[in-house]
C-alpha positions as CSV (number, residue, x, y, z in Angstrom):
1,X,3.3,18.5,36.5
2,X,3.3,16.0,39.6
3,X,2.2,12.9,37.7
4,X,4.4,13.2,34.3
5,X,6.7,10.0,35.9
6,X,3.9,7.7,36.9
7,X,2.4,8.7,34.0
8,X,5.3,7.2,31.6
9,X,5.4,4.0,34.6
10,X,1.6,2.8,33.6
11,X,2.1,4.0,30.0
12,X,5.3,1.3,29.6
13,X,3.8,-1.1,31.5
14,X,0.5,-1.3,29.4
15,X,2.8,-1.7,26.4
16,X,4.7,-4.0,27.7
17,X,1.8,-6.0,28.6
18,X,0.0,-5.9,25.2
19,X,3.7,-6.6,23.9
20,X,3.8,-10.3,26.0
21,X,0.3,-10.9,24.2
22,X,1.5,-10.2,21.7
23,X,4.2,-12.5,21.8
24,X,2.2,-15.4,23.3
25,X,0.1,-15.2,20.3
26,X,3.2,-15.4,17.9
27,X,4.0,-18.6,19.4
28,X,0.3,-19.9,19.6
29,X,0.0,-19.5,16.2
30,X,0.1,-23.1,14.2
31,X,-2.4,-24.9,11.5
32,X,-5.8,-23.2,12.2
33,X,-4.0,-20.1,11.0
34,X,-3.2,-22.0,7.8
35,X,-6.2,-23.5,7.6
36,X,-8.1,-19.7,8.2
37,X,-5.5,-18.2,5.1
38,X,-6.4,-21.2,2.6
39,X,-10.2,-20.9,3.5
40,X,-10.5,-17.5,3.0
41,X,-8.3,-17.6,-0.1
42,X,-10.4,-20.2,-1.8
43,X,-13.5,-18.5,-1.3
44,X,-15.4,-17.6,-4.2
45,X,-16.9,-14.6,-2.1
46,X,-16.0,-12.0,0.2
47,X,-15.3,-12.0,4.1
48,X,-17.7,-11.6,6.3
49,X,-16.4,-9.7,9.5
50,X,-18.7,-8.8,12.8
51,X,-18.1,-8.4,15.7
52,X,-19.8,-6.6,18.8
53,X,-18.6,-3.5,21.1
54,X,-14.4,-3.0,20.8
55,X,-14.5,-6.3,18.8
56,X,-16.5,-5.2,16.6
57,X,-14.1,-1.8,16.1
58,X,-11.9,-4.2,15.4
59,X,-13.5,-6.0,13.0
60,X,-14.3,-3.1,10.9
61,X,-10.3,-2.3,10.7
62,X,-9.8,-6.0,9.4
63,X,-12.4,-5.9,7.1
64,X,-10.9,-2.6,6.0
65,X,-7.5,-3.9,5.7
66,X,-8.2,-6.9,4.2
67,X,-10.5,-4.9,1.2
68,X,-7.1,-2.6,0.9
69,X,-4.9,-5.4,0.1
70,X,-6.6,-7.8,-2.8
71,X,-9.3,-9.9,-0.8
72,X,-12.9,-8.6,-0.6
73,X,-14.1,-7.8,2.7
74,X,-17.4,-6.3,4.6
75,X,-18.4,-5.5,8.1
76,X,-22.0,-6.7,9.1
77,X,-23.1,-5.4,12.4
78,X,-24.4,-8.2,14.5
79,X,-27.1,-6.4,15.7
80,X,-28.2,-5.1,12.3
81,X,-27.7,-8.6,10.8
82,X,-30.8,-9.8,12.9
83,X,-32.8,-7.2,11.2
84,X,-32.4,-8.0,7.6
85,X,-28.3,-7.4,7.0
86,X,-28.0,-11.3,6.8
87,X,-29.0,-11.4,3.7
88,X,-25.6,-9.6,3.0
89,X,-24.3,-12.7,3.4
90,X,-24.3,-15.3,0.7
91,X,-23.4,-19.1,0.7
92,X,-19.9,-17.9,-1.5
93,X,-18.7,-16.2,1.7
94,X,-16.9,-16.9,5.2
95,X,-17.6,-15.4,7.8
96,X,-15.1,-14.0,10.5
97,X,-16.7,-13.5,14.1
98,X,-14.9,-11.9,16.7
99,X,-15.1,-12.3,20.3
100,X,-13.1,-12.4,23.2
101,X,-15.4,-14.2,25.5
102,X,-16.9,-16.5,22.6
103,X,-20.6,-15.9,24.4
104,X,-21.5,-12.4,22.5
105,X,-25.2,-12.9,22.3
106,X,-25.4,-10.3,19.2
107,X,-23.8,-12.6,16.9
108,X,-26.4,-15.6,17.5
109,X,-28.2,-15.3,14.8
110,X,-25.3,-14.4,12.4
111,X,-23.8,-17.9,13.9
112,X,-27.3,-19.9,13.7
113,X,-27.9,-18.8,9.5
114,X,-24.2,-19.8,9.0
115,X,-25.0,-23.6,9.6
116,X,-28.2,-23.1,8.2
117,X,-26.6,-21.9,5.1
118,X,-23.2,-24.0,5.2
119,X,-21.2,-21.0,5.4
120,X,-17.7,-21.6,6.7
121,X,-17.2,-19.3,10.2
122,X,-13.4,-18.9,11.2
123,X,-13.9,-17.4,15.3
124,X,-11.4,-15.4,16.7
125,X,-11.3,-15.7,20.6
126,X,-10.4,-16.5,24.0
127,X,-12.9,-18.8,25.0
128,X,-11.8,-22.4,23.6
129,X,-15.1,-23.6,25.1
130,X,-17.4,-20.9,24.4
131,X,-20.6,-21.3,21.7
132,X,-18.3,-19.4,19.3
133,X,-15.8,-21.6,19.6
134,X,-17.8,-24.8,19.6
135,X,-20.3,-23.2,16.8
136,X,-16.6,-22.0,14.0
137,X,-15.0,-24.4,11.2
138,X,-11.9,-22.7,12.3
139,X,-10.9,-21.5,15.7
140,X,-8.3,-18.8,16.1
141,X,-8.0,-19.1,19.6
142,X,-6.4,-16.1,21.2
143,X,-4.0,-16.8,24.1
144,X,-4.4,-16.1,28.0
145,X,-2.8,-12.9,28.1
146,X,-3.5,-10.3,31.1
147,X,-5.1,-7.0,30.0
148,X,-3.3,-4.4,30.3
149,X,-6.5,-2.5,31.8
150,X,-5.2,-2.6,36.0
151,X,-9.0,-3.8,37.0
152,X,-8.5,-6.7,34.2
153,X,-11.9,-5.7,32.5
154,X,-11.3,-3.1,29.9
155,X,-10.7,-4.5,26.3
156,X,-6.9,-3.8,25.7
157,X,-4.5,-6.6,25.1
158,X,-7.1,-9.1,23.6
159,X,-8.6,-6.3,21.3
160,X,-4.5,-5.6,20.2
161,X,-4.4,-8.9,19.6
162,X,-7.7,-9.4,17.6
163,X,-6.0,-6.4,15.4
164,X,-2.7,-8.2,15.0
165,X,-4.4,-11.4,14.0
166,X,-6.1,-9.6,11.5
167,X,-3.3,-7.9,10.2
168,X,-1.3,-11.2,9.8
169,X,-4.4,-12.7,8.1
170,X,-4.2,-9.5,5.4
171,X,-0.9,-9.8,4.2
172,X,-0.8,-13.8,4.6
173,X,-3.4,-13.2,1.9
174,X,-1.3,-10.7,0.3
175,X,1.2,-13.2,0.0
176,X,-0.9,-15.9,-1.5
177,X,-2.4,-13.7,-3.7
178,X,0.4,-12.1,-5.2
179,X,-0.9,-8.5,-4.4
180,X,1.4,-6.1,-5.9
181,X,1.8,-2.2,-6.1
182,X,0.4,-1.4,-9.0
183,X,-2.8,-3.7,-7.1
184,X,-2.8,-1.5,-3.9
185,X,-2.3,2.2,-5.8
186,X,-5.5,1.0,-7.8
187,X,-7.2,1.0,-4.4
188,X,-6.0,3.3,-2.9
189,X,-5.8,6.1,-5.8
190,X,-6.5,9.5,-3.6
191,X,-4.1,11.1,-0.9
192,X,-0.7,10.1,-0.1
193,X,-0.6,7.1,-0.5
194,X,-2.0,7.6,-4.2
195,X,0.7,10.1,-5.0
196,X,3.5,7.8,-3.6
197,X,2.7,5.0,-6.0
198,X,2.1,6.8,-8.7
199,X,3.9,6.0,-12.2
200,X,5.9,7.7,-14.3
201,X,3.5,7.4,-17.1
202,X,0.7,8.9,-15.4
203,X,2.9,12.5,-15.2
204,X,5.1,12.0,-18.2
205,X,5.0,14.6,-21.1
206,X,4.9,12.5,-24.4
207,X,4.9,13.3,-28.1
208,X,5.6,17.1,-29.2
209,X,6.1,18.1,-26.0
210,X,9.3,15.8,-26.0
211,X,12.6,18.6,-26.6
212,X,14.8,16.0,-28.7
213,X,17.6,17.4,-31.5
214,X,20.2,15.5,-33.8
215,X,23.8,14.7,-32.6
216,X,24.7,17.0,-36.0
217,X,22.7,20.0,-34.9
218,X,24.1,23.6,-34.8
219,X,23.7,25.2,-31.1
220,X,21.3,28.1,-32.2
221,X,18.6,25.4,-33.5
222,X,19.5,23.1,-29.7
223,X,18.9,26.6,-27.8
224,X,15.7,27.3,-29.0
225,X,14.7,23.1,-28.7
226,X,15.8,23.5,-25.3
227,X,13.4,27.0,-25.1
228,X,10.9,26.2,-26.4
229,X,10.5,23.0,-24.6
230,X,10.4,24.4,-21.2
231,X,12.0,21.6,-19.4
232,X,15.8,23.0,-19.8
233,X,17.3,20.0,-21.5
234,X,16.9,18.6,-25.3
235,X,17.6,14.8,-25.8
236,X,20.3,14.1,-28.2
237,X,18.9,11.0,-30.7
238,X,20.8,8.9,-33.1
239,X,19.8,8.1,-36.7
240,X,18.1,5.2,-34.9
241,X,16.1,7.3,-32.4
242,X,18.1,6.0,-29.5
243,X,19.1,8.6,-26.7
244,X,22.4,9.7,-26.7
245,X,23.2,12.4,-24.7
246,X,21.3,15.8,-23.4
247,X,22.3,19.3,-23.5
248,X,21.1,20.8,-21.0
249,X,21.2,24.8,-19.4
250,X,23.8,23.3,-17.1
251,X,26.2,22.1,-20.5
252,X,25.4,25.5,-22.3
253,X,26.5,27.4,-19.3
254,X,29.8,25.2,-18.9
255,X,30.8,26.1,-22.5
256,X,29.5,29.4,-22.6
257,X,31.9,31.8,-25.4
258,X,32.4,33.2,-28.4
259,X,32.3,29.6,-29.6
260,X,29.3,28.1,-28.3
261,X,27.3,28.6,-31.2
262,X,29.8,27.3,-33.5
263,X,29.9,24.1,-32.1
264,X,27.3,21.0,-32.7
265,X,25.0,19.2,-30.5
266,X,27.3,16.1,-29.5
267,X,30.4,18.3,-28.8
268,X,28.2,19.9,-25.7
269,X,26.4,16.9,-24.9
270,X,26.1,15.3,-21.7
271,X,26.6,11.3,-22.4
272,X,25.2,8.6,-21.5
273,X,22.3,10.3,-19.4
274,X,20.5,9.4,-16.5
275,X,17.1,8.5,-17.4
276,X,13.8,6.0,-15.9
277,X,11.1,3.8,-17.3
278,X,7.3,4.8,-17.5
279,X,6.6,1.8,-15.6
280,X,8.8,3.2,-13.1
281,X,7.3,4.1,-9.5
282,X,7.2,8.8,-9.5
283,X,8.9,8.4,-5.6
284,X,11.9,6.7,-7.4
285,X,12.3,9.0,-10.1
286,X,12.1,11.9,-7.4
287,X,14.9,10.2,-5.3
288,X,17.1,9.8,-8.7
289,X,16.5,14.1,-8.9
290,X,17.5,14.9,-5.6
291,X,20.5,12.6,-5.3
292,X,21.9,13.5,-8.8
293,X,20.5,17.5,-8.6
294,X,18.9,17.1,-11.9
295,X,15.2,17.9,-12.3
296,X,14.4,16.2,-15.7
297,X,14.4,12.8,-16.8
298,X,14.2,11.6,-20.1
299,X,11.8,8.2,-20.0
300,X,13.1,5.5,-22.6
301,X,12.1,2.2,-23.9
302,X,13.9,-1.1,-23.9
303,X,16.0,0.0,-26.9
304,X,16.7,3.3,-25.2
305,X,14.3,5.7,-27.1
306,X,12.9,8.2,-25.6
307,X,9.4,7.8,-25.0
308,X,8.6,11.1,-22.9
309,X,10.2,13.4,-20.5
310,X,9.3,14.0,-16.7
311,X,10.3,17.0,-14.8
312,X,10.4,17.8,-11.1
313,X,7.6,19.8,-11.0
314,X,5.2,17.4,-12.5
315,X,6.2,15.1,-9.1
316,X,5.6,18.6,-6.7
317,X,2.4,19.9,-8.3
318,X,1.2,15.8,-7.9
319,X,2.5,15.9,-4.4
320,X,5.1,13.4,-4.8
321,X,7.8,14.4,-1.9
C-alpha cells in the first residue's frame, strides 16, 4: 500500500482547510446572524430552504435539521419551484437561498415571486455583490476561505460551511424557542434516538401489577408478593402508602434460615430504596441499574408513593442500552 502516507497528508490538509473556514466564519459572524434568528423566529410560517447542485444537498440537511428541532422547515427545489412548487410558498414564510456564487440562475424565479410576494429571503453566500446578495433582506455572507478541493473548484469548504451556518441557525432557534427533550423525542419517536429519550412512564408497570406488602407482613405472604409479581422485589408501604423499604431476592437470600419465615416484612427490608420518577428519562433509570446492580425500580410520587415499578428488561426489550 504505496500511497497510505500521502493519503493521510491530503486527508489532514483538506480538514485543516475546511477547519480555517471554519474558523473565519466564526469570527465573521455578527448582526445579520441575529437579525436571520429573530426573522425566522417570528415567522408565522415555515422556512423555505433551496438551493441548487451541493447547495442545494445542503439545504435539504438544514431544512431537515431545522424541522427536527422545533421550527418548521421544507426544501423547494429551485428547478421544480419554476414549475408550479412556488406555490409551496406562502406570504407567512422566509425563505432561505443558498449559494456560493450568489448567481445560481435556478433560483430566479424563486427570488423574483419573493418580492412579488413580500416574502423575507435571508441568502447564504460568498458573493457580497452577486443578484442573491443584492436581491436577500438578510445576507449571511460566507467568508473567503480556500477550498479544500487542490484545483479550487469542487464545492468543499464553502458547502462545510453552508452546513455549519445552518446548524448554528437550528439550535440558535432551539435556544429561542425553548425546545426541550420531551419536544425532540416527539419528533423523533422511532430508532435510537426514540428509545434513548424515552420515559419511564411509557415502560412502567402500574396498578396490580405493582408487588407492594405491609411493613407488618409475615415472610410466607412477602414471598409469594415477590413471586407472583415477577419482578423479584415487593415494595414495603406505610399506613400512608408511602414507600418504605423493599425486600427483595437479594434480602431473602441474606437472611436465609430456619427463621426467615418467622420474621416480618420490615425486619428483612431494604431501607430507604433507590427509586425514579415517571417523568424521568429510561437512559437514566438504566445507568441508576447498572451502577447500583439492581434491575428494578420502584417509580414514586412527590410524597414517595409508589406509582409503578420498572424493571431492566422493560429498558432491553425497548432497546434502551
Amino acid at each position: 500500500m504505496p500511497y497510505i502516507a500521502d493519503d493521510l497528508i491530503e486527508a489532514r490538509r483538506v480538514l485543516t482547510t475546511e477547519i480555517d473556514g471554519l474558523s473565519l466564519l466564526s469570527d465573521s459572524l455578527g448582526q445579520p446572524f441575529q437579525d436571520a434568528v429573530s426573522q425566522i423566529h417570528g415567522a408565522k410560517g415555515r422556512v423555505i430552504v433551496s438551493g441548487m447542485g451541493k447547495s442545494g444537498l445542503v439545504g435539504r440537511k438544514i431544512a431537515a435539521t431545522l424541522a427536527s428541532t422545533g421550527t418548521p422547515a421544507y426544501f423547494v427545489h429551485p428547478a421544480e419551484a419554476s414549475h408550479g412548487d412556488l406555490g409551496m410558498i406562502s406570504a407567512d414564510d422566509v425563505v432561505l437561498c443558498l449559494s456560493n456564487s450568489g448567481e445560481t440562475q435556478e433560483l430566479a424565479d424563486i427570488i423574483a415571486y419573493t418580492r412579488r410576494h413580500h416574502i423575507p429571503v435571508i441568502a447564504i453566500t460568498s458573493g457580497a455583490e452577486s443578484t442573491l446578495a443584492k436581491a436577500s433582506d438578510i445576507l449571511l455572507l460566507l467568508p473567503p476561505a480556500k477550498e479544500a478541493c487542490p484545483l479550487g473548484l469542487a464545492p468543499t469548504t464553502s458547502t462545510t460551511m453552508q452546513l455549519a451556518l445552518g446548524d448554528a441557525l437550528a439550535v440558535a432557534l432551539m435556544a429561542r424557542h425553548g425546545f426541550t427533550a420531551a419536544e425532540f423525542k416527539s419528533f423523533h419517536p422511532g430508532g435510537k434516538l426514540g428509545n434513548k429519550l424515552a420515559y419511564v412512564r411509557d415502560l412502567m408497570h402500574t396498578g396490580a401489577e405493582v408487588p407492594l406488602t405491609q411493613p407488618g407482613e409475615s415472610m410466607d405472604k412477602v414471598i409469594l408478593t415477590i413471586t407472583s409479581g415477577r419482578f423479584g422485589c415487593a415494595g414495603v408501604i406505610d399506613s400512608a402508602g408511602r414507600l418504605v423499604g423493599v425486600v427483595t431476592d437479594g434480602d431473602l437470600r441474606r437472611n436465609m434460615g430456619p427463621q426467615l419465615l418467622a420474621l416480618k416484612a420490615d425486619a428483612v427490608m431494604t431501607r430507604a430504596p433507590l427509586t425514579t420518577r415517571e417523568g424521568a428519562l429510561c437512559a437514566e433509570a438504566l445507568y441508576v441499574m447498572n451502577e447500583k446492580k439492581i434491575t428494578a425500580l420502584f417509580v414514586v410520587d412527590d410524597a414517595n408513593r409508589p406509582v409503578g415499578i420498572l424493571h431492566i428488561h422493560d429498558l432491553l426489550r425497548a432497546g434502551i442500552v
